[in-house]
C-alpha positions as CSV (number, residue, x, y, z in Angstrom):
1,X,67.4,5.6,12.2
2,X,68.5,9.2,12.9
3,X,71.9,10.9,11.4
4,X,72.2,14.2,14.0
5,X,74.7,16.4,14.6
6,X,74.6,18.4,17.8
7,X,76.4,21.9,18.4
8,X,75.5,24.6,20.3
9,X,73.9,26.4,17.7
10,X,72.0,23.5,16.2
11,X,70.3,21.7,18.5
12,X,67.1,20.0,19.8
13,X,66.3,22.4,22.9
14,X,65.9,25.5,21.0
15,X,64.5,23.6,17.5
16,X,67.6,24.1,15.2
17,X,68.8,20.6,15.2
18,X,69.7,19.1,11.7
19,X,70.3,15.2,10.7
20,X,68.2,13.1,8.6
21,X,65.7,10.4,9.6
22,X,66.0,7.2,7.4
23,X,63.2,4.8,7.8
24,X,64.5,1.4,7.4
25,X,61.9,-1.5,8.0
26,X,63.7,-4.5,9.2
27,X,66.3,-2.5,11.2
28,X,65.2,-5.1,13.8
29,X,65.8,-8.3,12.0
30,X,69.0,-7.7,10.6
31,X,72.7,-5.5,10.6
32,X,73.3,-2.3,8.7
33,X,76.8,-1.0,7.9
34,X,77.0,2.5,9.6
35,X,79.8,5.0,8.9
36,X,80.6,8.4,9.1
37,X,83.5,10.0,7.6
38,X,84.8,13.3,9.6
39,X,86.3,15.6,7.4
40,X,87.3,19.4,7.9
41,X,84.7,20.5,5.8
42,X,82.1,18.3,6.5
43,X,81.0,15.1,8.5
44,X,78.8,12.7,5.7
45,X,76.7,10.0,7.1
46,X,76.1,6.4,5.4
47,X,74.5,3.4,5.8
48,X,75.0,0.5,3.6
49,X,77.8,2.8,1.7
50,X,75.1,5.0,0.8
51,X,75.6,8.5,1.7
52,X,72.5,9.3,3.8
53,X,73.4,13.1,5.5
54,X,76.0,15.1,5.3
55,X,76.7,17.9,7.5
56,X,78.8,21.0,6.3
57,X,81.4,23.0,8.0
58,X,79.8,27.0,7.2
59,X,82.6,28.8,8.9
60,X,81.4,30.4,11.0
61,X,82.6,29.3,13.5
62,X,82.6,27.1,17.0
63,X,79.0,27.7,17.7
64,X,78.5,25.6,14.4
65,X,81.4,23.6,14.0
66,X,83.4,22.8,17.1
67,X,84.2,19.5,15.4
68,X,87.9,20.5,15.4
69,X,88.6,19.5,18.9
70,X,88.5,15.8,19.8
71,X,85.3,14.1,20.1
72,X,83.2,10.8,20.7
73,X,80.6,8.4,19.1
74,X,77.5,8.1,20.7
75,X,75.8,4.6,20.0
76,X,72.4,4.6,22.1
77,X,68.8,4.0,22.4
78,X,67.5,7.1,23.3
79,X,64.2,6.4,25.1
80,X,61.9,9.2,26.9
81,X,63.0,12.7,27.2
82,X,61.2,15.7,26.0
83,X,61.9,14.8,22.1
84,X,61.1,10.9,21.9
85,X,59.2,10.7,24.8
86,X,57.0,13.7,24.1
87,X,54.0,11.9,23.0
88,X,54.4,9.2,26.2
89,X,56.3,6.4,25.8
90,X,54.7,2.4,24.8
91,X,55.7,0.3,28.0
92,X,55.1,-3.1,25.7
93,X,58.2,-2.0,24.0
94,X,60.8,-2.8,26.7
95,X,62.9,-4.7,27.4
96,X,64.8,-3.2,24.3
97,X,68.7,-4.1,23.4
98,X,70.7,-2.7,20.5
99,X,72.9,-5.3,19.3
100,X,76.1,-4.0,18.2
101,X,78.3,-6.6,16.1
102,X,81.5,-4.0,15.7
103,X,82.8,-0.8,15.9
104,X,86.1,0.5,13.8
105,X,87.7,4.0,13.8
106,X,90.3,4.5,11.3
107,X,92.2,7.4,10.6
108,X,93.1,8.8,7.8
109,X,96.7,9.3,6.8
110,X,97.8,12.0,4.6
């Protein structure tokens, strides 16, 4: 399971990206509780309410941080490309799903 953050300046097509890679062996056989929290300092990144990643507002700037601005969630199964796909890709693998049981945003109230 990968935790990434993607910005202009930290990102996969010019080798800055940052996130961390958790390696959880029956991902396939059974549901994790996945959360982020989006602060103004920093986004953190948990799964099973443990905190897995957290990714930290420097200041300096949008290049960085242009998670001030409205954004989306990305749920996917990235497949091919020039990062996952790079060493070829195992055709016995598909077809592939990613079941999704739910989804919540909250937001916080001051």
């Amino acid at each position: 399971i990968f935790t990434t953050v993607h910005t202009h300046a930290f990102n996969h097509n010019i080798n800055t990206q940052v996130g961390e890679d958790i390696y959880l062996p029956d991902c396939e056989e059974k549901f994790y509780l996945y959360a982020i929290e989006w602060f103004e300092d920093r986004i953190d990144f948990y799964i099973d309410q443990n905190k897995v990643f957290t990714f930290t507002n420097s200041g300096k700037g949008s290049e960085e941080w242009p998670f001030d601005k409205r954004f989306h969630l990305i749920l996917n199964v990235a497949v091919g490309g020039n990062w996952g796909g790079a060493q070829g890709i195992d055709e016995s693998i598909f077809p592939a799903a990613m079941l999704i049981d739910y989804v919540r945003v909250y937001k916080r109230t001051k």
